[in-house]
C-alpha positions in Angstrom: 15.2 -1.8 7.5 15.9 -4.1 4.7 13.6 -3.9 1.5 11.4 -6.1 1.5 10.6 -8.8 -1.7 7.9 -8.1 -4.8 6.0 -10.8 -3.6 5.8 -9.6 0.1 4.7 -6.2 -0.9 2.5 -7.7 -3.2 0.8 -10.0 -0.2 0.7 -7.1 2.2 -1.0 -4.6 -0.4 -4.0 -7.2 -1.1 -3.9 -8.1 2.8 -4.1 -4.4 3.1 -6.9 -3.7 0.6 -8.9 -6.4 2.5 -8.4 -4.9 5.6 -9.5 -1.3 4.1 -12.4 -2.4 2.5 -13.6 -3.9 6.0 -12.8 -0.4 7.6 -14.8 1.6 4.9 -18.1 -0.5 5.6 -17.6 -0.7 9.5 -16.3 2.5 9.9 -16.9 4.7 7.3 -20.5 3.5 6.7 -19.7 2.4 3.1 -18.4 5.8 2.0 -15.1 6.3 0.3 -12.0 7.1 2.4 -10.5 9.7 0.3 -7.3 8.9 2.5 -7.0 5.4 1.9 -3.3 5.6 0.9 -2.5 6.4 4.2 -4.3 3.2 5.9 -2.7 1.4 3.1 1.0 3.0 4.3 0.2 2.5 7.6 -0.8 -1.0 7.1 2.0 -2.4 4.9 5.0 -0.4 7.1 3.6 -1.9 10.3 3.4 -5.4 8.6 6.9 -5.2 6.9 8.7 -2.4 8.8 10.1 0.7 7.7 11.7 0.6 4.4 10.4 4.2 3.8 8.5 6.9 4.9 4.9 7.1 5.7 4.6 9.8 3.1 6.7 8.8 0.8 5.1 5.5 0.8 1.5 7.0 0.5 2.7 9.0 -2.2 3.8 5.9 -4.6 0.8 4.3 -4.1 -1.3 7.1 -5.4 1.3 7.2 -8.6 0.9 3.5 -9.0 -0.7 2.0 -12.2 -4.3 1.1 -11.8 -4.4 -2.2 -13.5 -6.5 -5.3 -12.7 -4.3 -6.9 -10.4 -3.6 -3.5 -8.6 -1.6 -5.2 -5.8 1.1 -6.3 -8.0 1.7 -3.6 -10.3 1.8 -1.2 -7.4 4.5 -3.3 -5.7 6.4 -3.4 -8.8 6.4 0.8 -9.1 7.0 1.2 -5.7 10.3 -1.1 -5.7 11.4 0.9 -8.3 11.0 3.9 -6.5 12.8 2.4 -3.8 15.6 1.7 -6.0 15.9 5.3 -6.8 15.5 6.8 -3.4 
């Protein structure tokens, strides 16, 4: 599977977050999913296909930087990782 663009990752992270948010309040009752790197994995892999593992996927995103615009700097750190795989 091909890797995909900054800019896709970027769009499926947000679309991602959007669709997590919506799962903690309908499903979760408004608690925090402690495993949200996971959904988020799960999410972008089955949205832009498999350019790595589940795991290792979920994995970077936990490492990412936590800055304003989340979605884009964790695209950026996990291309890099990526890169080095």
């Amino acid at each position: 599977m091909s890797t995909p663009t900054q800019d896709q990752l970027e769009e499926a992270l947000a679309a991602a977050g959007s669709a997590h948010h919506e799962y903690e309040q309908a499903i979760l009752d408004g608690k925090r999913d402690e495993l949200w790197s996971g959904f988020y994995a799960a999410y972008v892999l089955g949205r832009l296909g498999d350019f790595a593992a589940a795991s290792t996927l979920s994995r970077w995103l936990e490492a990412a930087p936590n800055e304003a615009n989340w979605a884009a700097a964790a695209s950026s750190y996990v291309l890099s990782r990526v890169e080095h795989q």
